[in-house]
C-alpha angles and dihedrals in degrees: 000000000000090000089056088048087047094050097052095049093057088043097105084061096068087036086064103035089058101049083057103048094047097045095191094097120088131223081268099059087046096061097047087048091052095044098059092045086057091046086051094048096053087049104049084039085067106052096042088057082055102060085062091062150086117243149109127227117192111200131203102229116197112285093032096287122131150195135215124210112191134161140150139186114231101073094019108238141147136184130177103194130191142163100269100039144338130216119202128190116209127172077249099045158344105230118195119207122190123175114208126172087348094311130106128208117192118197115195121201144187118289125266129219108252108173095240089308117095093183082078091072098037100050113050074055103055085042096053070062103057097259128144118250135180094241087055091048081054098057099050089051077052104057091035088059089050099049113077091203097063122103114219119193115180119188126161122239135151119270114198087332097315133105113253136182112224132198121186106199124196125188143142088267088052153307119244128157114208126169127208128217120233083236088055098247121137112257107183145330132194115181149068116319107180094344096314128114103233147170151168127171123197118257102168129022129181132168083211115079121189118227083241094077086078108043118109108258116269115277093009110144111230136210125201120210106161110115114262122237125219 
């Protein structure tokens, strides 16, 4: 996660560098590349800002379902919870849910290290299921900033009572529209994650997050696989 933060701050760099090297852009091109590198930034700024802090975002998913990101740092947790399953990452475990036929199954493993960050270890698992993260939200701005086809339109609205930057992209590979909290949490998508049309919208946001948000659900079995120690 700290490399894909890294990366998009230094992004107006290779805008530049390309536009150079090429010489068929004009003054022009060069303003609208490196708009869009700064939009992107700021971003990608916020949400990395995000991932230090302390707060809970409950989404509206298609068909009235929904899905709840929390995490805090002291102590360091994180959970991404929907309606078919949750992972959470602890400094004492990564449990994985999964609800089949009405039953939920809960495996708990042994702890990663996530460099002070346990989203590291949440949300490379909600999106191997098709959610929507912020770090894939991240990578779709990037590759719109880098592509000189796209068209990038920002305007500014209130997501769930809070102020959000929106950009709605549209390119050959795919149109999709996301906004941004000031606070750097992810306000809504609508578009194509992996092939598949997607979008969630947020419909409650706290900086407080109860110890609850990590607890297995209730009635879930649970199997422990971490190695026990004499």
């Amino acid at each position: 996660m700290p490399a894909v933060s890294t990366t998009l701050r230094v992004l107006a760099v290779p805008v530049i560098v390309s536009l150079t090297v090429t010489g068929c852009q004009t003054l022009d091109d060069t303003a609208r590349a490196l708009g869009r590198a700064d939009l992107v930034n700021d971003l990608a700024a916020r949400m990395d800002r995000a991932l230090t802090e302390t707060w809970s975002a409950e989404y509206q998913l298609p068909g009235g379902r929904t899905a709840t990101i929390a995490q805090t740092q002291e102590p360091l947790r994180s959970s991404y919870t929907w309606p078919d399953g949750k992972i959470t990452a602890t400094q004492d475990s990564v449990t994985r849910c999964e609800t089949t036929g009405g039953r939920t199954v809960c495996t708990v493993l042994p702890p990663l290290a996530t460099t002070g960050r346990p989203s590291v270890v949440v949300y490379p698992e909600a999106e191997k299921r098709g959610l929507v993260t912020p770090p894939a939200v991240i990578r779709l701005l990037t590759d719109a900033a880098l592509d000189p086809q796209a068209v990038i339109s920002q305007s500014d609205t209130t997501v769930a009572g809070h102020h959000a930057t929106c950009v709605d992209v549209r390119r050959s590979t795919g149109d999709f529209t996301t906004c941004v909290t000031t606070e750097g949490v992810l306000g809504s998508f609508t578009g194509e994650l992996g092939g598949r049309p997607t979008e969630l919208a947020l419909r409650r946001y706290t900086d407080t997050v109860g110890a609850a948000a990590f607890d297995v659900p209730s009635g879930a079995g649970v199997v422990d696989r971490r190695p026990t120690t004499s």
